[in-house]
Biopython code that builds the backbone (N, CA, C, O; Angstrom):
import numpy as np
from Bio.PDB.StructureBuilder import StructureBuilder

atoms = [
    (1, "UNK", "N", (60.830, 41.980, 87.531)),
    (1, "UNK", "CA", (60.582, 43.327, 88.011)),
    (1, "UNK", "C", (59.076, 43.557, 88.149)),
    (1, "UNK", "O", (58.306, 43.156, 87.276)),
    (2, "UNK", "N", (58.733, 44.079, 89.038)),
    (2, "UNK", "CA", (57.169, 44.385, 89.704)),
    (2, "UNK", "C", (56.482, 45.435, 88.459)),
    (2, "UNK", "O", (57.243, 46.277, 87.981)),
    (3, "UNK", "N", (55.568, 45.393, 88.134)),
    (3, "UNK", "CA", (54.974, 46.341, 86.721)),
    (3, "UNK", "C", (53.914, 47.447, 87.664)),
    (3, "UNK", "O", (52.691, 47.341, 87.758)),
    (4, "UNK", "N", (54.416, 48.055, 88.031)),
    (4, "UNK", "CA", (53.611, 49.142, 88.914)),
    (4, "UNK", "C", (52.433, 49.605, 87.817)),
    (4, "UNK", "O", (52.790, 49.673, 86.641)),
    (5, "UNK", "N", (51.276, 49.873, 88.096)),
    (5, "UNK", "CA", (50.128, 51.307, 87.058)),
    (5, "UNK", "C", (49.580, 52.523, 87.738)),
    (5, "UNK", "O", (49.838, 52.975, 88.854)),
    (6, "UNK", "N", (48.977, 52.837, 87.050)),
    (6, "UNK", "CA", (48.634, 53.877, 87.327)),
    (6, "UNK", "C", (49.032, 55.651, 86.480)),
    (6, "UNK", "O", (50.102, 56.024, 86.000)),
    (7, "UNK", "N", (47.604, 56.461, 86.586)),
    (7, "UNK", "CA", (48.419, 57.646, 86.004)),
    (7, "UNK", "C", (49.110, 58.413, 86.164)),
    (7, "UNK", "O", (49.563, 59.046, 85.211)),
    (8, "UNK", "N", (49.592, 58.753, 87.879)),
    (8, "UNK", "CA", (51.053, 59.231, 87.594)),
    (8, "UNK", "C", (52.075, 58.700, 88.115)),
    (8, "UNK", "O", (52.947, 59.267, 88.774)),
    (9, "UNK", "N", (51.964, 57.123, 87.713)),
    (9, "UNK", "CA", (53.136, 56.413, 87.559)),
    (9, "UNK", "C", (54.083, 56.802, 86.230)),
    (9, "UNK", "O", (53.886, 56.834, 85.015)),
    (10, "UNK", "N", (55.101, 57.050, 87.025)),
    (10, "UNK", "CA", (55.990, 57.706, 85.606)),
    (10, "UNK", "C", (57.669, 56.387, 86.179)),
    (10, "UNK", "O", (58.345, 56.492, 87.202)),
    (11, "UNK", "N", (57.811, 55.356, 85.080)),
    (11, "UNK", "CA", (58.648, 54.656, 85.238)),
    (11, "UNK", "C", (60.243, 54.939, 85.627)),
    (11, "UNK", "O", (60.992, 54.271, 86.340)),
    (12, "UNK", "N", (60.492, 56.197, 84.883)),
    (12, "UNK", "CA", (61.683, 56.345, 84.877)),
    (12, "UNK", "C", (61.694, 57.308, 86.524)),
    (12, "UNK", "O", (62.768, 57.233, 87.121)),
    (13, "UNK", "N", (60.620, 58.121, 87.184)),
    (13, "UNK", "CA", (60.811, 58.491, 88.617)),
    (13, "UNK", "C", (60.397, 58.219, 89.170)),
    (13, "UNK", "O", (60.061, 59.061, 90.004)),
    (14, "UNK", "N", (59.867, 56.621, 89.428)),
    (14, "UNK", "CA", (58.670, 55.810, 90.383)),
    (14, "UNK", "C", (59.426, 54.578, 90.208)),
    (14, "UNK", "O", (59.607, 54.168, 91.354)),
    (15, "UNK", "N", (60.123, 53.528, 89.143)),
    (15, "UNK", "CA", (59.816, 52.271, 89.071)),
    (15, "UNK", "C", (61.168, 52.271, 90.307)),
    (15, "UNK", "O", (60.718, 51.652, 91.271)),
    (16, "UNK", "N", (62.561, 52.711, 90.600)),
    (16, "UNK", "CA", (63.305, 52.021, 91.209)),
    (16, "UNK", "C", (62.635, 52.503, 93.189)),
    (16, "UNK", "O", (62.855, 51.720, 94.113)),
    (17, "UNK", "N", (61.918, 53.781, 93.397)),
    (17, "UNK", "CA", (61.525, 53.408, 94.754)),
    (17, "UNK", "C", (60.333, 52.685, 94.903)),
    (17, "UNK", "O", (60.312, 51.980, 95.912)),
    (18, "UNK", "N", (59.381, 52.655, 94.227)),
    (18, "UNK", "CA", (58.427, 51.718, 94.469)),
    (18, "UNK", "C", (58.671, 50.299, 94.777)),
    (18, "UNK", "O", (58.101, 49.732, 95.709)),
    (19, "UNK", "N", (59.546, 49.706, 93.970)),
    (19, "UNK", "CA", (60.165, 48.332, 94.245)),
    (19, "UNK", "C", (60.588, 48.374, 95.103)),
    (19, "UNK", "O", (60.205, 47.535, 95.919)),
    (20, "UNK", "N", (61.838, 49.519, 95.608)),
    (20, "UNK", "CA", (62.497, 49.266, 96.851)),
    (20, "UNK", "C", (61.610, 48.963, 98.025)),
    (20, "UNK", "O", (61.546, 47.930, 98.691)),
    (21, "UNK", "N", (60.885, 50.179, 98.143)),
    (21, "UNK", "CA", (59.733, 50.180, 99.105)),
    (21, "UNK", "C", (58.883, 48.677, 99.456)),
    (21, "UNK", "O", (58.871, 48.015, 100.493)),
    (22, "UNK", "N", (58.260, 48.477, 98.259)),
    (22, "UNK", "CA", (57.652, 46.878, 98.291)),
    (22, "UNK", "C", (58.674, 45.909, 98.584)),
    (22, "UNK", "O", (58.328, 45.114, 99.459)),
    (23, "UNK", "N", (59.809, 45.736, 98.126)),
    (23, "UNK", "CA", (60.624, 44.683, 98.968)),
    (23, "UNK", "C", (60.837, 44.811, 100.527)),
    (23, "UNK", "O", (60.932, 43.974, 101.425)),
    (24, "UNK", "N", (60.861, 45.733, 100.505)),
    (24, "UNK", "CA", (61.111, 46.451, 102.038)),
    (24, "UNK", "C", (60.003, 45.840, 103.067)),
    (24, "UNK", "O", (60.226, 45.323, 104.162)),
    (25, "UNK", "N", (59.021, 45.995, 102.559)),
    (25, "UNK", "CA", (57.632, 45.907, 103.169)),
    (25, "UNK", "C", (57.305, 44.247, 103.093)),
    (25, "UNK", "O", (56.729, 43.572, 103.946)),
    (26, "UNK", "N", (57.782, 43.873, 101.980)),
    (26, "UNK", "CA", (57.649, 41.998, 101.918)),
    (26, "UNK", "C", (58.624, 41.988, 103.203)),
    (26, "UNK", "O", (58.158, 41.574, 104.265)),
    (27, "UNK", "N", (59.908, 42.412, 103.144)),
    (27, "UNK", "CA", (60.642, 41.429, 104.248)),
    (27, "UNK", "C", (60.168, 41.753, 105.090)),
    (27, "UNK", "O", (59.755, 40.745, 105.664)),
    (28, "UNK", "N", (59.844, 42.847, 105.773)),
    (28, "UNK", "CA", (58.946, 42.800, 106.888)),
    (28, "UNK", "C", (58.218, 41.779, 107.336)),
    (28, "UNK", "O", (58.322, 41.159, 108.394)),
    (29, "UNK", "N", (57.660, 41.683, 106.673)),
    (29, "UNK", "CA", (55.945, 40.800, 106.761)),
    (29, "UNK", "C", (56.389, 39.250, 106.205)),
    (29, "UNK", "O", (55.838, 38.285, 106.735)),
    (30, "UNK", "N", (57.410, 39.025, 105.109)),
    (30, "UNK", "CA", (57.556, 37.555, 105.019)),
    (30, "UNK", "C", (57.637, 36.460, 106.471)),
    (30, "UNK", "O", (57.590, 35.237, 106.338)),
    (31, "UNK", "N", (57.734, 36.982, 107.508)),
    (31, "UNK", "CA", (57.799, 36.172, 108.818)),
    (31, "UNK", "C", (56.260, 35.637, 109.698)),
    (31, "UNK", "O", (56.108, 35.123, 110.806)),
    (32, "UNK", "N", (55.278, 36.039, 108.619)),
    (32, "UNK", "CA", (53.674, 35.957, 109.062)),
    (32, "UNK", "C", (53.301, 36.280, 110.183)),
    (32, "UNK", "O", (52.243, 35.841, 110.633)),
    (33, "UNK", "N", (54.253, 37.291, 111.020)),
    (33, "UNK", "CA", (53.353, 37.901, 112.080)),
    (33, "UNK", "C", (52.543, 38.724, 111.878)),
    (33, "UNK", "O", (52.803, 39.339, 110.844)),
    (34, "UNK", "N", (51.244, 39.210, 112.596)),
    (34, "UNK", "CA", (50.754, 40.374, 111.882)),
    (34, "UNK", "C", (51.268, 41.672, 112.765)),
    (34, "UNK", "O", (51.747, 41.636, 113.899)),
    (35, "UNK", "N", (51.108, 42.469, 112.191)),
    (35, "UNK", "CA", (51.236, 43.912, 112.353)),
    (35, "UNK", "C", (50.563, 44.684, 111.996)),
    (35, "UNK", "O", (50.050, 44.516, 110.890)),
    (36, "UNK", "N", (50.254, 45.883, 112.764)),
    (36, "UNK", "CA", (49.382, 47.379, 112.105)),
    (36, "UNK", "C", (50.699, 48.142, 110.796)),
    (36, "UNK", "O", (51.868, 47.868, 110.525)),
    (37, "UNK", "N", (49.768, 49.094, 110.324)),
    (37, "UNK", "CA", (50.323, 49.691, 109.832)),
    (37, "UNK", "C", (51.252, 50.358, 109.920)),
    (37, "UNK", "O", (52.139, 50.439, 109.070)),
    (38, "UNK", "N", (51.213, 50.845, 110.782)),
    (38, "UNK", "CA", (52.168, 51.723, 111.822)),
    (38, "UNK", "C", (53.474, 50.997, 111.569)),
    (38, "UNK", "O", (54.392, 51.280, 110.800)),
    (39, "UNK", "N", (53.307, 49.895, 112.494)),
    (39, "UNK", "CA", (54.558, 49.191, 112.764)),
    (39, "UNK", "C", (55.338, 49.193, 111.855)),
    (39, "UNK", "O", (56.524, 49.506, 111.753)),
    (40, "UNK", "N", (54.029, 48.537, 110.684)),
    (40, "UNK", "CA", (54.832, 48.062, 109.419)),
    (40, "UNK", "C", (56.022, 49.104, 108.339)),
    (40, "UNK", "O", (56.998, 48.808, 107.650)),
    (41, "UNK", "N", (55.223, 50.558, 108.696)),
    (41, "UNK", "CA", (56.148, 51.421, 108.203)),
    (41, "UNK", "C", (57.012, 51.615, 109.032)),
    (41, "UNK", "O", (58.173, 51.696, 108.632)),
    (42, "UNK", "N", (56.789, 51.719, 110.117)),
    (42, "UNK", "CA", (58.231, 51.971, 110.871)),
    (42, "UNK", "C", (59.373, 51.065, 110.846)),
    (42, "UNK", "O", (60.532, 51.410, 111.078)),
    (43, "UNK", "N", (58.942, 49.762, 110.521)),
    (43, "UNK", "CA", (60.151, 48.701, 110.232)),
    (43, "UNK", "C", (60.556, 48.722, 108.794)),
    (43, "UNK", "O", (61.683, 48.266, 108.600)),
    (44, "UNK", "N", (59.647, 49.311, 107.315)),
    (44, "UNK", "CA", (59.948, 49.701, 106.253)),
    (44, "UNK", "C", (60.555, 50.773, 105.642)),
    (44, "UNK", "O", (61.114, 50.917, 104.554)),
    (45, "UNK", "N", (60.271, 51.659, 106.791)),
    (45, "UNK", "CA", (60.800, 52.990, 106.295)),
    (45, "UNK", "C", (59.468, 53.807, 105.225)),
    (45, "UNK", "O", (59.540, 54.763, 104.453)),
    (46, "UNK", "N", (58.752, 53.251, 105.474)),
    (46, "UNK", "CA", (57.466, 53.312, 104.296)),
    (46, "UNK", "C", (56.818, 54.448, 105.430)),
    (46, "UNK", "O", (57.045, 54.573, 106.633)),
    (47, "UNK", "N", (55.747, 55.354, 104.335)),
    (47, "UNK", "CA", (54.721, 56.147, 104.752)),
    (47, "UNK", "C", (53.536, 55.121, 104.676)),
    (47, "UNK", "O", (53.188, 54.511, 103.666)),
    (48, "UNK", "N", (52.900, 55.029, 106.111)),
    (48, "UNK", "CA", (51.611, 54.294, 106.067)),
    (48, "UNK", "C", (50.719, 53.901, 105.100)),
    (48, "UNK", "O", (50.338, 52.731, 105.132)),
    (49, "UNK", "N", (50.158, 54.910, 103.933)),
    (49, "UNK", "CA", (49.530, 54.916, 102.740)),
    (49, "UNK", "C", (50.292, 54.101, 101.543)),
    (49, "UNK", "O", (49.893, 53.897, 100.397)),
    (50, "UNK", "N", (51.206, 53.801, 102.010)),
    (50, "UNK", "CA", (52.356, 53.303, 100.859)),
    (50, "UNK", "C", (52.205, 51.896, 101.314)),
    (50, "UNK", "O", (51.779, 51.064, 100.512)),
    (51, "UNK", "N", (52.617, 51.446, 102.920)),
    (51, "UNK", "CA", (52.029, 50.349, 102.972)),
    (51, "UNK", "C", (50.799, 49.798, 102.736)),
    (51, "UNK", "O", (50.879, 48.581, 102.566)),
    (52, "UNK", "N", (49.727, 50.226, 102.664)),
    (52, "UNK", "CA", (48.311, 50.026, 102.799)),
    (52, "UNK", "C", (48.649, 49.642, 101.545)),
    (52, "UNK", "O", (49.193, 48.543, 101.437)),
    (53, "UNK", "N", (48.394, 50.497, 100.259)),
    (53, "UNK", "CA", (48.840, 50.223, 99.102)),
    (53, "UNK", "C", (49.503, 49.057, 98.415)),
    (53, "UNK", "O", (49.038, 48.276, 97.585)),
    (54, "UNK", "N", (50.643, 49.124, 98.932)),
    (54, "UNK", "CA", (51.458, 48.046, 99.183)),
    (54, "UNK", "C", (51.322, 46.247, 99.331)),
    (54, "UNK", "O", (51.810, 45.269, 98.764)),
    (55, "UNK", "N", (50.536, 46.461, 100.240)),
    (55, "UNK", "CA", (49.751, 45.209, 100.841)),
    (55, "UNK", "C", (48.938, 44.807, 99.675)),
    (55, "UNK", "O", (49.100, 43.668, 99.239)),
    (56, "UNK", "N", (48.043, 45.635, 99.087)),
    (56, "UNK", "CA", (46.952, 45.358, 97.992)),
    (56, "UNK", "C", (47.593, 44.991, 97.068)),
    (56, "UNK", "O", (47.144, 44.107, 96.338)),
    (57, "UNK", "N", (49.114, 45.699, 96.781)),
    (57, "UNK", "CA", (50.138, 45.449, 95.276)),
    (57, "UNK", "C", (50.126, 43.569, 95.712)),
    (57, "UNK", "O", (49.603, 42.823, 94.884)),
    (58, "UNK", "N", (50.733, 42.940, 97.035)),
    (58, "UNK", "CA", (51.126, 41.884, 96.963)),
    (58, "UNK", "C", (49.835, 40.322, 96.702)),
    (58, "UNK", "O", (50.028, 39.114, 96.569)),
    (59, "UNK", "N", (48.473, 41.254, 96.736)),
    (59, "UNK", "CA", (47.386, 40.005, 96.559)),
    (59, "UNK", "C", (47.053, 40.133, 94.629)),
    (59, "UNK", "O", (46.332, 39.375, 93.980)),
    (60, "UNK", "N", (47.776, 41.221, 94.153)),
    (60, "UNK", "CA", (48.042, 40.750, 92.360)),
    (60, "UNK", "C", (48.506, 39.962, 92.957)),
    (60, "UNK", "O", (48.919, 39.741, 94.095)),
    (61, "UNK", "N", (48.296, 39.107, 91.149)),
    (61, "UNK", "CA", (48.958, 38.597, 90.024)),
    (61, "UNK", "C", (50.634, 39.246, 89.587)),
    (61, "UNK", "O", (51.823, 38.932, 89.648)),
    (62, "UNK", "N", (50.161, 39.824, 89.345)),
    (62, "UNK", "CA", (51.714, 40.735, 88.678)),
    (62, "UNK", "C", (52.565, 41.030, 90.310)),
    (62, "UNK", "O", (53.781, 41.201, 90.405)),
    (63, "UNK", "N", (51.843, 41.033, 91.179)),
    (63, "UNK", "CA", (53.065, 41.025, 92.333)),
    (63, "UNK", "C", (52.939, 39.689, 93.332)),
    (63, "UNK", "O", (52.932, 39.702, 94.563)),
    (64, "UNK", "N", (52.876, 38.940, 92.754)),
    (64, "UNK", "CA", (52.868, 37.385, 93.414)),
    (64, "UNK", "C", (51.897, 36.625, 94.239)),
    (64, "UNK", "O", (52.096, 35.633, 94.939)),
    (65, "UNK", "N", (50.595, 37.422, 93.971)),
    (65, "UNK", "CA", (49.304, 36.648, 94.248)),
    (65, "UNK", "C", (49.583, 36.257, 96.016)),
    (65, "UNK", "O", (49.071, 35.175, 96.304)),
    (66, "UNK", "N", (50.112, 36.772, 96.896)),
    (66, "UNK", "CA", (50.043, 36.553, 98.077)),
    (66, "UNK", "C", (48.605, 37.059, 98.832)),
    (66, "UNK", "O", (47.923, 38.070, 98.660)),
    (67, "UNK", "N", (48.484, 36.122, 99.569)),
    (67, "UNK", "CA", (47.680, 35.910, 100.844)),
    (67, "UNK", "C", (48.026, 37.387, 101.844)),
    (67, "UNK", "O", (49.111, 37.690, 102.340)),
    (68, "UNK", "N", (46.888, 38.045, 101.918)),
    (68, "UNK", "CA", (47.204, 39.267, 102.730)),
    (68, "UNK", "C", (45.962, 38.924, 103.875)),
    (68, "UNK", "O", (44.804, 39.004, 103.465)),
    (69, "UNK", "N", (46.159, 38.613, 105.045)),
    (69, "UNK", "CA", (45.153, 38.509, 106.457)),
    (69, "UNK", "C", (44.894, 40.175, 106.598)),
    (69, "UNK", "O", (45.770, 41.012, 106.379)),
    (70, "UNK", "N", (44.009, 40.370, 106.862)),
    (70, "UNK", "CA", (43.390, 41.454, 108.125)),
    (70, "UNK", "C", (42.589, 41.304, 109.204)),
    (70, "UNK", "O", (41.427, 40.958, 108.990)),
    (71, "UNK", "N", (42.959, 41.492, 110.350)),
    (71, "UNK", "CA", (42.164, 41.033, 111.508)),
    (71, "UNK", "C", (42.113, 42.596, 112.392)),
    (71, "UNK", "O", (42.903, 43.497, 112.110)),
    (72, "UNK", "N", (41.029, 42.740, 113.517)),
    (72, "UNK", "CA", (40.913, 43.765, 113.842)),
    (72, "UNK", "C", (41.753, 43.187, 115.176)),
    (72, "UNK", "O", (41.838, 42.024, 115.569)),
    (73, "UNK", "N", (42.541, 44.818, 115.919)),
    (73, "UNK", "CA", (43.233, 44.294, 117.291)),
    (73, "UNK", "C", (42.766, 44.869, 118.290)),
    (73, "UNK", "O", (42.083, 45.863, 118.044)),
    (74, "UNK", "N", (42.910, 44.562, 119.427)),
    (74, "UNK", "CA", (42.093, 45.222, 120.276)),
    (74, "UNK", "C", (40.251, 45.157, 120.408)),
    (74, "UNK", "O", (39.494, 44.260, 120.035)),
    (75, "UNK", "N", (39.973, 46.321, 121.005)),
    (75, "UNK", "CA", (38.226, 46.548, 121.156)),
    (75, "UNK", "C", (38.118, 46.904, 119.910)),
    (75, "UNK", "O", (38.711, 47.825, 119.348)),
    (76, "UNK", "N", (36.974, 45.802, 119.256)),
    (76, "UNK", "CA", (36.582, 46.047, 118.437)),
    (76, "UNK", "C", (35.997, 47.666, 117.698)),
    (76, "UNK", "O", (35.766, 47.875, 116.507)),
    (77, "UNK", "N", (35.892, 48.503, 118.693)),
    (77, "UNK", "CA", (35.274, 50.040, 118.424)),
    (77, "UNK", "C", (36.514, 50.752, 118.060)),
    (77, "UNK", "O", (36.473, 51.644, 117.212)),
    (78, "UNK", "N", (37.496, 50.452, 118.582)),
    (78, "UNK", "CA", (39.062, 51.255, 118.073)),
    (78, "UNK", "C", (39.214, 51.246, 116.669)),
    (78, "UNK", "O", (39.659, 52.311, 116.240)),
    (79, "UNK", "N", (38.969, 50.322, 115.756)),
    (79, "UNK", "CA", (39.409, 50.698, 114.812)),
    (79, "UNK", "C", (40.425, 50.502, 114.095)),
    (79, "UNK", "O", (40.613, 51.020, 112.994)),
    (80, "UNK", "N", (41.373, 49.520, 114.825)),
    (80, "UNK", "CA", (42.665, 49.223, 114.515)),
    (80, "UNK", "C", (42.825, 47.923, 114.186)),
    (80, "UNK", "O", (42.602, 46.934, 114.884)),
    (81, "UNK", "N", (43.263, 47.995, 112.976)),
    (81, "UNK", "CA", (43.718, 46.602, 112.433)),
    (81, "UNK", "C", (45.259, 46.039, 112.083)),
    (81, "UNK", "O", (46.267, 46.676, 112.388)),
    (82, "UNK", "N", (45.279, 44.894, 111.476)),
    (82, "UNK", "CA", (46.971, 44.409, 111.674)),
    (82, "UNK", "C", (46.699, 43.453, 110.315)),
    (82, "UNK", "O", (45.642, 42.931, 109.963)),
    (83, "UNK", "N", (47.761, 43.417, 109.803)),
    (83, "UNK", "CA", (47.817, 42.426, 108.679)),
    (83, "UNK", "C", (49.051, 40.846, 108.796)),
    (83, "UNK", "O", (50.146, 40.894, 109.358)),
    (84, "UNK", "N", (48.720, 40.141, 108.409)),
    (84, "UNK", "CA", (49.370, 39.387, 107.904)),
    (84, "UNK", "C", (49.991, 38.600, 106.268)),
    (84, "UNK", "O", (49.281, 38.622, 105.262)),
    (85, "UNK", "N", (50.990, 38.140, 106.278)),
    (85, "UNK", "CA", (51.559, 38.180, 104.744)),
    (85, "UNK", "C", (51.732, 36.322, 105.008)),
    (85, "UNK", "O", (52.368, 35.672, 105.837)),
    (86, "UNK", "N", (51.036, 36.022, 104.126)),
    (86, "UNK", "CA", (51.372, 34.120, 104.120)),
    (86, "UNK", "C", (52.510, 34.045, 103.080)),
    (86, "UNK", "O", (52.602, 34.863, 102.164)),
    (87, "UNK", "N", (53.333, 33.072, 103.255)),
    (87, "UNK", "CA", (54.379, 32.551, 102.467)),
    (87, "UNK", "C", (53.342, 32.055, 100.881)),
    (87, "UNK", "O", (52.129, 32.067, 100.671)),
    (88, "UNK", "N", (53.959, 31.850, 100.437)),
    (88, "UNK", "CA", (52.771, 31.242, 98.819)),
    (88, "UNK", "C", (53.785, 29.828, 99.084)),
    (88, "UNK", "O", (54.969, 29.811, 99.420)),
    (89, "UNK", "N", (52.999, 28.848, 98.843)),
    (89, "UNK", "CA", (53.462, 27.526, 98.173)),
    (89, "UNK", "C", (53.129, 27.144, 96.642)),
    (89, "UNK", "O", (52.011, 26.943, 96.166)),
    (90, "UNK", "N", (54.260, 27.099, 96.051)),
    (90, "UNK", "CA", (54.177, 27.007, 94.830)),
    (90, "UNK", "C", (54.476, 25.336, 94.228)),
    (90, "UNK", "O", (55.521, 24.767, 94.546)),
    (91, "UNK", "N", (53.652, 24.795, 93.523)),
    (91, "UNK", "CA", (53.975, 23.358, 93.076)),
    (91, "UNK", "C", (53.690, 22.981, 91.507)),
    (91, "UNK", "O", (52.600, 22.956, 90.937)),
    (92, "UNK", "N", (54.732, 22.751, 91.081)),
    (92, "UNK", "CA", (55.181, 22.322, 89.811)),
    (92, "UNK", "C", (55.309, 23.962, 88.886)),
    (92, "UNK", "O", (55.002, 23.819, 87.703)),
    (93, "UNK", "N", (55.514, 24.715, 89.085)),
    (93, "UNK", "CA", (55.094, 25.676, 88.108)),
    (93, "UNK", "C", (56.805, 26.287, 88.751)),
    (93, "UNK", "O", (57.403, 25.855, 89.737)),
    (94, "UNK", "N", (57.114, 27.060, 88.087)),
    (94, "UNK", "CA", (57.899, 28.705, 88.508)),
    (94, "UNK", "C", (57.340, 29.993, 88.731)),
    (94, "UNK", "O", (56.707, 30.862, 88.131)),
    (95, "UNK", "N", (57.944, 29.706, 90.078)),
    (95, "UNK", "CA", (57.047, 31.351, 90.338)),
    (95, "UNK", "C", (57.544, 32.392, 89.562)),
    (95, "UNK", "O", (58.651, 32.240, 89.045)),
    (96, "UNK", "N", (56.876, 33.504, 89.374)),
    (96, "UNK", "CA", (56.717, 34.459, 87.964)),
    (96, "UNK", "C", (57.263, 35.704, 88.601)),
    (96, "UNK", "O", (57.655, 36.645, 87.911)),
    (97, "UNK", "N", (57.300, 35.719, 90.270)),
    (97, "UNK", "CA", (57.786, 36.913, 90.893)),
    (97, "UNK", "C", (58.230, 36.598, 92.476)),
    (97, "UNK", "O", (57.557, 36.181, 93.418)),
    (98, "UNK", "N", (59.438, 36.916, 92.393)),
    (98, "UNK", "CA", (59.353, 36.650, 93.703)),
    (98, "UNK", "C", (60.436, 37.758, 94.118)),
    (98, "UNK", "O", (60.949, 38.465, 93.251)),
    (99, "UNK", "N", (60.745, 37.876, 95.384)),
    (99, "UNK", "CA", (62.013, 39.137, 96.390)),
    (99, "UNK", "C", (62.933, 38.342, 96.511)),
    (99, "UNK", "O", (64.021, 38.839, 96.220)),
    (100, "UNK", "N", (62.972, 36.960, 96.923)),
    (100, "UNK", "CA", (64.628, 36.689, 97.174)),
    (100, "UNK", "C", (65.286, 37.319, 97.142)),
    (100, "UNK", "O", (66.458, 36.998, 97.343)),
]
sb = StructureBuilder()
sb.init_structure("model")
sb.init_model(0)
sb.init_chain("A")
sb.init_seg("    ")
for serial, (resi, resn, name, xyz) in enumerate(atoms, 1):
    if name == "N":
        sb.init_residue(resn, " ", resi, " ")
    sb.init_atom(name, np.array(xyz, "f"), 0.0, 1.0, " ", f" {name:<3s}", serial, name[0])
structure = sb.get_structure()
C-alpha cells in the first residue's frame, strides 16, 4: 500500500482515493507515451493538480522510484509540457511496490 504524507493527510478519508487515483494515473502512463496534463486527467478521471502531484508521488521511493520524463510540446513560448512514465527494470531484488 502507497504511504501517502502530509498535514492534511488524514488516512482513514484520503488513503483509499489517493491510491485509487495514483493507480489510475500509473495505468495511464504505464504505456510510455507522453502526455500533458490535461490528457492525463482526462484519461484518469484525476483533477490536473492531482496529477502533477501524482507524477512527483511516482519518482519516490515509497511509490516505486519511477522515471518521470518532462519535455516541452510545441513552441517553446507556450508553455506546455507532457510527461512520460518509464517501466522500472528491476534485477535480483523484489520490487517493494508495484500496481499490478
Amino acid at each position: 500500500m502507497p504511504q501517502f504524507t502530509g498535514s492534511d493527510y488524514i488516512p482513514s478519508l484520503d488513503q483509499k482515493r489517493l491510491t485509487g487515483q495514483l493507480k489510475r494515473i500509473y495505468n495511464v502512463m504505464i504505456d510510455g507515451e507522453y502526455r500533458s496534463l490535461r490528457e492525463i486527467a482526462t484519461l484518469a478521471e484525476a483533477p490536473e493538480a492531482s496529477v502533477s502531484a501524482n507524477l512527483r508521488n511516482l519518482r519516490k521511493e515509497q511509490f516505486g522510484s519511477y522515471t518521470v520524463n518532462k519535455r516541452r510540446r510545441g513552441e517553446p513560448k507556450n508553455g506546455l509540457f507532457e510527461y512520460q512514465l518509464l517501466k522500472r527494470v528491476v534485477a535480483e531484488r523484489q520490487e517493494s511496490f508495484s500496481f499490478s
